[in-house]
N, C-alpha and C positions, 0 to 999 in steps of 0.2 A: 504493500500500500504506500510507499514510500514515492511514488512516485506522482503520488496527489499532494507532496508539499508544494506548495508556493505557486499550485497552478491555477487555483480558484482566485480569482481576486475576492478580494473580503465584502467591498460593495456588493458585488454580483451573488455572494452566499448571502446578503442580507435582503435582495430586492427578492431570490427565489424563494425562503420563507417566509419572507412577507407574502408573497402570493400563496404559499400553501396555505398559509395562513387563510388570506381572502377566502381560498376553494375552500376549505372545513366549514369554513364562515358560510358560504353560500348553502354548502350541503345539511348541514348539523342547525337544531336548532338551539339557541342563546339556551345556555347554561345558569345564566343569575342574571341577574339587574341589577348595580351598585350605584348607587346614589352617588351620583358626582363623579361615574365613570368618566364620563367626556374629562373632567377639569385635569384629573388624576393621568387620564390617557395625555392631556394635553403638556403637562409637569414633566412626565415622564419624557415628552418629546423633546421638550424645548430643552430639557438637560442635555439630552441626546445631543444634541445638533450641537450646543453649545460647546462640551466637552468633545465631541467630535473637531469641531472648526478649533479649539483652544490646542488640539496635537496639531494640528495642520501649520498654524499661523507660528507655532514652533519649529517646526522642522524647516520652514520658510524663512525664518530669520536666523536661523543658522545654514542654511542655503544646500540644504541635504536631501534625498527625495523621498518623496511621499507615497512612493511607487512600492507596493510591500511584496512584492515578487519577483523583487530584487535588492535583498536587503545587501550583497554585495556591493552594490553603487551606494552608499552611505558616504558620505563624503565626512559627517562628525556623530559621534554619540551625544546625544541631545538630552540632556536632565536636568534644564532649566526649566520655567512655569511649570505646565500641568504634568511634565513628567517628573516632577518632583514628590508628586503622589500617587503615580501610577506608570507603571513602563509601558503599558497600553489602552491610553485611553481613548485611541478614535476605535476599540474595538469595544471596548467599555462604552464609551456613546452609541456604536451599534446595538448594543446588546440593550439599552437603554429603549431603543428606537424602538426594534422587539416587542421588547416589556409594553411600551406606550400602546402597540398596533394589539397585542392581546389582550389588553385592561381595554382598551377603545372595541375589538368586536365581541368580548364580553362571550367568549366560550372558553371554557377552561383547556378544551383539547388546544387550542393556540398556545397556550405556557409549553406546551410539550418543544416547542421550537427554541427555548431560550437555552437550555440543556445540550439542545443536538448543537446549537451555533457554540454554544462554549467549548463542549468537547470537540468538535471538529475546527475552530480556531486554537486550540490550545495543542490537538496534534500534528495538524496538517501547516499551520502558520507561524505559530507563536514559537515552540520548539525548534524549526527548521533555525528560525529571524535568530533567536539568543543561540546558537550555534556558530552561527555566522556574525554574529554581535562580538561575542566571545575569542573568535580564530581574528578576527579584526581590530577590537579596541583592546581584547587582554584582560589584565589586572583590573583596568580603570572599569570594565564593564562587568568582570565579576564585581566589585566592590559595589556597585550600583545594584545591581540583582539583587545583592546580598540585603540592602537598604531599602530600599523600594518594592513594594509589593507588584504582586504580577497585572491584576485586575486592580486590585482597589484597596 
């Protein structure tokens, strides 16, 4: 299986469960009704996006890319603002995004997708990246690993 690291881009695994997502949604009917879903869906987004854009505008101003299936082209290790609290958090804002899109169509079978995106980002992505993090920055990036949580 090894040879599904780094081939999925992370967006693309986020837009295809969101859609299964949708499909259950269409198929199945609503599980509960929570009072103030929408707002709760909406919270959950707006973190999403935010902590999403807060990796980006990081790896931006250290002028490194943003391209995660090619964690070889990293031009610096980046562990200022928001990775100072997480080594991934535009995977962390997807997984956010997620949560929002399941609290918002309000079936419980949707939460089954936040599980599969973490295990399959955490073998297929995350593992490859701090490998290659690792054979690249060294000491400096183990000592960060060691510091800093992986999600949150």
């Amino acid at each position: 299986m090894s040879w599904l690291e780094l081939r999925v881009p992370p967006l693309l695994q986020l837009v295809l469960l969101g859609l299964g997502m949708t499909f259950a949604a269409l198929v199945l009917p609503r599980t509960w009704v929570l009072d103030g879903s929408p707002w709760l869906a909406l919270l959950l987004g707006i973190s999403g996006v935010f902590i999403c854009l807060a990796g980006v505008y990081s790896f931006r101003r250290f002028q490194t890319t943003v391209d995660p299936r090619y964690p070889s082209r990293s031009s610096a290790l980046v562990t200022a603002g928001i990775y100072r609290y997480s080594r991934n958090p535009m995977y962390l804002g997807m997984l956010l995004l997620l949560a929002a899109w399941a609290v918002y169509l309000e079936r419980l079978v949707s939460f089954a997708a936040l599980p599969v995106f973490v295990i399959y980002m955490r073998r297929f992505q995350i593992l490859p990246e701090e490998r290659h993090m690792a054979a690249q920055f060294g000491n400096e990036y183990l000592q960060y690993k060691n510091t800093v949580r992986q999600w949150l």
